[in-house]
VOPASE-985387 format. One record per residue: residue in three letters; x, y, z of N, C-alpha, C, O, CB in turn. Coordinates in steps of 0.05 Angstrom, whole numbers, padded with zeros to 5 digits, always signed. Each point is the difference from the previous one (the first is absolute). Last residue first. Glycine has a CB too. Layout:
N
ALAXYZXYZXYZXYZXYZ
...
This chain:
116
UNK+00778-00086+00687-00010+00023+00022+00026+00001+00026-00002+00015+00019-00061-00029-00028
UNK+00058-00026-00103+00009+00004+00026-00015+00015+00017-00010+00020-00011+00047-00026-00005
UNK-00059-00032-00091+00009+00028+00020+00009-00007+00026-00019-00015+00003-00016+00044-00023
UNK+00036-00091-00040+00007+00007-00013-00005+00028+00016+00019+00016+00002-00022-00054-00041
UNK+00018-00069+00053-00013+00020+00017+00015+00023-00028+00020-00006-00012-00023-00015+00083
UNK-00030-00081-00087+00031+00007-00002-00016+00035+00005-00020+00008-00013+00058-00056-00032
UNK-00072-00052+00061-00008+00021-00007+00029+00017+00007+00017-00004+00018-00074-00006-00011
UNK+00023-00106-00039+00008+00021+00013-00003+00031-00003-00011+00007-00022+00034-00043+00024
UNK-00061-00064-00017-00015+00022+00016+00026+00018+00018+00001+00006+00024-00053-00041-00017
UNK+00037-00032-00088+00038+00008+00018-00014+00013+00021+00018+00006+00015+00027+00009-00054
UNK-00114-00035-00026+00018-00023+00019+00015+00003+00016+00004-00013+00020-00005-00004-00045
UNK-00027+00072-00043-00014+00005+00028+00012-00013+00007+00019+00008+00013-00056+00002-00013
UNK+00096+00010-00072-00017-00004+00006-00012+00002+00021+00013+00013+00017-00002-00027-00043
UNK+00020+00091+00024-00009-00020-00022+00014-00021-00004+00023+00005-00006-00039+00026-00013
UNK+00013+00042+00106+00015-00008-00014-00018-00019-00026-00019-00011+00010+00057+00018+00036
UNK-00074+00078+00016+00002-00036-00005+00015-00005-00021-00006+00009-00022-00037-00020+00037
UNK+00061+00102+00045-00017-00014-00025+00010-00034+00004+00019-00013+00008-00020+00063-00049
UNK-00007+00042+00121+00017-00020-00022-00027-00013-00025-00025+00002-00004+00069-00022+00053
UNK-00023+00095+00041-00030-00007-00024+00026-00010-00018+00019+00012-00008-00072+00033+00007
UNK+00068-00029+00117+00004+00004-00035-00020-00009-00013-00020-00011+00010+00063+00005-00012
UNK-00050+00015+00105+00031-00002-00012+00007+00003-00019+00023+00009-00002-00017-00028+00022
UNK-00084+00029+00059+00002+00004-00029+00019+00001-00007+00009+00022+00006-00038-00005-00010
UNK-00003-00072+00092+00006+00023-00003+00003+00013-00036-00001-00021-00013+00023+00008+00067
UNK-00056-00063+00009-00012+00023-00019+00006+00020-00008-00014+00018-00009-00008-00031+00021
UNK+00067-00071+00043-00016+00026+00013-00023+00021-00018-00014+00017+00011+00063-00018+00016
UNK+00014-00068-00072-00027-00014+00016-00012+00016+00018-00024-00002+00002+00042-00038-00003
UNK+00012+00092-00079+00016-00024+00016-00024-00009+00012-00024+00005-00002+00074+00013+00014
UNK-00057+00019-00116-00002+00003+00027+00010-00018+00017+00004-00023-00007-00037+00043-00005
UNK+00017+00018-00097+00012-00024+00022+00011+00012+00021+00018+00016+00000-00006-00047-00031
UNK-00080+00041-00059+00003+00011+00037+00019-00013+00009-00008-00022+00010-00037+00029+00005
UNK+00028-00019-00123+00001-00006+00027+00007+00016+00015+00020+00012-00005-00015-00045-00005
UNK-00023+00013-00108+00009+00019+00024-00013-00008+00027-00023-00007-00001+00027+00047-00033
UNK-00001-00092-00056-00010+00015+00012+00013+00011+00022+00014-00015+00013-00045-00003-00032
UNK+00046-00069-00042+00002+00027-00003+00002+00023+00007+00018+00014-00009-00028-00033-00003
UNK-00047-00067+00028+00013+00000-00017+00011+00031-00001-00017+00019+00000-00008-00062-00019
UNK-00035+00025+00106-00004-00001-00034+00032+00000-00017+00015+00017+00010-00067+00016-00003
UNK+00025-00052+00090-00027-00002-00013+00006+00008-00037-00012-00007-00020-00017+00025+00075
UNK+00112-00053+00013-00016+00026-00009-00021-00008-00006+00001-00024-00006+00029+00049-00010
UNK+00026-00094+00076-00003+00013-00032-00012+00027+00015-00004+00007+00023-00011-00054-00067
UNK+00042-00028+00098-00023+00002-00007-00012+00015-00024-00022-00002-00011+00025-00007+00053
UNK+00087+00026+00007-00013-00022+00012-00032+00001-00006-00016+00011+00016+00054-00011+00022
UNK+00038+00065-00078-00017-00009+00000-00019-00025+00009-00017-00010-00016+00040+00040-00006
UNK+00083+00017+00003-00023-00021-00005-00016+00001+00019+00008-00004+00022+00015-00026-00043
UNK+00056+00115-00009-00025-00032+00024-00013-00013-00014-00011+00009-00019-00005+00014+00057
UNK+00102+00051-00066-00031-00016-00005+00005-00015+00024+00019-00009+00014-00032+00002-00070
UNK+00057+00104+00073+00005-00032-00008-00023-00013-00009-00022+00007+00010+00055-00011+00023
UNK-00014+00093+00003+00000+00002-00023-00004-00032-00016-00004-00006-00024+00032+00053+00037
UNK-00009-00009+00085+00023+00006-00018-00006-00008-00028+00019-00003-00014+00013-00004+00051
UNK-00101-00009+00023+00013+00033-00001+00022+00001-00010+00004+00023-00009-00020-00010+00045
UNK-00025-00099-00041-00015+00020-00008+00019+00024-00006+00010+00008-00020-00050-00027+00047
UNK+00075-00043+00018-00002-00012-00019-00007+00022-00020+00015+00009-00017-00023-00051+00041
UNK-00014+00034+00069+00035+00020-00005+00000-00001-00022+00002+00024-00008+00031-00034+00039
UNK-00109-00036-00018-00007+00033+00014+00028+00007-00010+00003+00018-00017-00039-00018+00068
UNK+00029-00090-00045-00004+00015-00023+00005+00030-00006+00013+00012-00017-00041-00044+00019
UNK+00033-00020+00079+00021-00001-00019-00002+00020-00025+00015+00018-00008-00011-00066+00023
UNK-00075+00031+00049+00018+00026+00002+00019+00001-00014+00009+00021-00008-00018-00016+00044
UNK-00072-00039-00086+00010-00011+00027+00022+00028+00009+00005+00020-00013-00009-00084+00000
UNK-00090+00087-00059+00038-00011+00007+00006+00001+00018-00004+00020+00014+00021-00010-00040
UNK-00116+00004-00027+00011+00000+00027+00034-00017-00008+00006-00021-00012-00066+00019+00046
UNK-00004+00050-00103+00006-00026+00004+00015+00010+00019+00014+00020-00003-00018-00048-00036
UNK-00085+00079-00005+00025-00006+00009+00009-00032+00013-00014-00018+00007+00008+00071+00000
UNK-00051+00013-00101+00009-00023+00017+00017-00001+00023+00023+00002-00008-00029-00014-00027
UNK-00032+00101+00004+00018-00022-00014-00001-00024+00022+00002+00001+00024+00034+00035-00051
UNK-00080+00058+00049-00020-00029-00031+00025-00017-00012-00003-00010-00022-00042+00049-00007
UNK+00066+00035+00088-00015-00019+00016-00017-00025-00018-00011-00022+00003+00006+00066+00033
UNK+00076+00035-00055+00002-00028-00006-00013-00024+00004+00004-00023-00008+00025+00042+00012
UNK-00031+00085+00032+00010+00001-00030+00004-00030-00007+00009+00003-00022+00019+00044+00024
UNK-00014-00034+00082-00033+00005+00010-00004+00003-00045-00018-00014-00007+00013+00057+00083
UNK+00086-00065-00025-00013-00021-00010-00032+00005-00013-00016-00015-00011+00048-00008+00045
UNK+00039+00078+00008-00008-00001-00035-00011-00018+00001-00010-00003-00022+00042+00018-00004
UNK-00059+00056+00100+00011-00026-00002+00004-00013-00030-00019-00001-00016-00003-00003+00061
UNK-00013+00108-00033-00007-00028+00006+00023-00021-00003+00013+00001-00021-00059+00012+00007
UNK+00038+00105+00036+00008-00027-00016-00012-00025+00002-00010-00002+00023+00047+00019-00018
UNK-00064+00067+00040-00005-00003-00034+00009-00016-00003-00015-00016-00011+00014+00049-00007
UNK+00018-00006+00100-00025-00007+00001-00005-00004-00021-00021-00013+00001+00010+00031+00029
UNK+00095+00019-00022-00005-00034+00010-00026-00013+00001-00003-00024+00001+00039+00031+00026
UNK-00019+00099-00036-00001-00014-00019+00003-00034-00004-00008-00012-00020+00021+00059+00011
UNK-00015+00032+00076-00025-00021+00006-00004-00023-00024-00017-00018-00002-00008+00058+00028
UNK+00078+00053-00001+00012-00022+00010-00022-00033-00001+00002-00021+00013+00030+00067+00020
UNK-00053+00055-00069+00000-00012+00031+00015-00025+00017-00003-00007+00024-00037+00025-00039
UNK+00035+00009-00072+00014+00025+00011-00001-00006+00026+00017+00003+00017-00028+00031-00048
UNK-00017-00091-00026+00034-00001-00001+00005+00024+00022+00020+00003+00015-00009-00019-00074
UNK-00100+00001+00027+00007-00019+00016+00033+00003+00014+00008-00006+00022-00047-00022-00052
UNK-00008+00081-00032-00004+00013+00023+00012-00027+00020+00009+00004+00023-00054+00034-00040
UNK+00057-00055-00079+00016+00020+00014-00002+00015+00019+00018+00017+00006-00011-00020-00035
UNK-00068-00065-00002+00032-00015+00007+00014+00023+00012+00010-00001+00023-00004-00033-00065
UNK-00093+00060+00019+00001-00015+00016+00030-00008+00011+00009+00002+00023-00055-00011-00043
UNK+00033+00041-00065-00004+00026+00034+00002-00016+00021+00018+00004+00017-00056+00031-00030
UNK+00037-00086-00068+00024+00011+00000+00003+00020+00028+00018+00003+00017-00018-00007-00073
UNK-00077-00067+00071-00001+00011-00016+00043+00010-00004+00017-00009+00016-00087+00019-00004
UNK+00025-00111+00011+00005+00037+00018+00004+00016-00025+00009-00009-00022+00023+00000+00074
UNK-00088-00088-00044+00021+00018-00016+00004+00026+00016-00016+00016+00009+00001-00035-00056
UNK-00062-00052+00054+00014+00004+00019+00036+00010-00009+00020-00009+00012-00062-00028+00013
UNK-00037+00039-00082-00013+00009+00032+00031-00002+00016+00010+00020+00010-00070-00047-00009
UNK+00057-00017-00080+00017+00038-00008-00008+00011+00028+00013+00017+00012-00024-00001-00076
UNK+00048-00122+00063-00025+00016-00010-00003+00021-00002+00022+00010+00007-00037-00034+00005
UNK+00080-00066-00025+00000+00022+00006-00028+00018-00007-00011+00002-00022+00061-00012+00019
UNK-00037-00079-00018-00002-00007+00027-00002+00026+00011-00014+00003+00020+00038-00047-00019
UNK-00005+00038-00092+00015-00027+00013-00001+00007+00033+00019-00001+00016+00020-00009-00062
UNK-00092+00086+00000+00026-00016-00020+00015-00018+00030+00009+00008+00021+00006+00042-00072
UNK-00115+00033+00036+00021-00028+00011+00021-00018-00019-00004-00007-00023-00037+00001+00053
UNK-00008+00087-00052-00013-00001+00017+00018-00020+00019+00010+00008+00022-00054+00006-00050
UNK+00064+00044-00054+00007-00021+00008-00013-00004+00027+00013+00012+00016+00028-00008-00045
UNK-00073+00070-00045+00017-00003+00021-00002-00025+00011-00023-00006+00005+00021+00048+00003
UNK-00012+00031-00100-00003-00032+00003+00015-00004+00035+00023+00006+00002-00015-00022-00069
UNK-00055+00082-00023+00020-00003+00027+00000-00021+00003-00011-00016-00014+00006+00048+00038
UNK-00035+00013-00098+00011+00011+00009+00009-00013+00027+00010+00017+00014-00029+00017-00043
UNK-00005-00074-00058+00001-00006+00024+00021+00023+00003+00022+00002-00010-00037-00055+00015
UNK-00043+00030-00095+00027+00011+00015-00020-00006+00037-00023-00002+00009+00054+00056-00059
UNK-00074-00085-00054-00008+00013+00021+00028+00008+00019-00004+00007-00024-00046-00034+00019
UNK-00017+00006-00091+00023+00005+00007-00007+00002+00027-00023+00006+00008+00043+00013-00047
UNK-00088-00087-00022+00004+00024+00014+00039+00009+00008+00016-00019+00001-00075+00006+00020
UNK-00006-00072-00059+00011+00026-00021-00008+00031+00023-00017+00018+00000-00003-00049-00064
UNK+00017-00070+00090-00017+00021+00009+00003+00027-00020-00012+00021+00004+00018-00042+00047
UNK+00003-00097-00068+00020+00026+00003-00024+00032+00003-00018+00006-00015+00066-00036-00024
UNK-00040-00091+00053-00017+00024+00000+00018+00025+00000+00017+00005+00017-00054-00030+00008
């Protein structure tokens, strides 16, 4: 069905993107009345808080060193997906890196590509 009409979009605003919502967005004033006051720690979030939709895979403490200096792990039980990007976290919960799944799955290894 074609409506034989023209039409433009004067605007367009991102209501929500990957978990982030515009309600709860500070404004530029905002940030920079924040700073003045010393109150700007109230704006940051945790990075994990940017990753919460990746898979995570928990690592022993060995690992954990493994991790932070950058090292692959295997994976006791795999990834959910071929490929894909991972949370990898210690057994405390703590947030340590976002690695990738090595190919094949099988190897269920993950080789850390940002660090925290």
């Amino acid at each position: 069905m074609t409506l034989h009409s023209e039409g433009h979009l004067g605007g367009l605003v991102r209501t929500e993107a990957a978990g982030f919502r515009l309600e709860d967005a500070f404004s530029l004033i905002q940030l920079e009345e924040m700073a003045r006051e010393g109150e700007i720690a109230e704006a940051i979030l945790p990075p994990e808080t940017g990753v919460r939709y990746m898979p995570r895979a928990v690592v022993s403490p060995e690992q954990e060193v493994r991790v932070k200096n950058g090292a692959p792990v295997r994976i006791e039980g795999g990834v959910p997906c071929s490929g894909c990007y991972v949370r990898l976290v210690s057994e405390a919960g703590s947030f340590l890196a976002v690695g990738i799944e090595s190919e094949p799955a099988e190897n269920r290894v993950v080789r850390p590509v940002v660090v925290f």
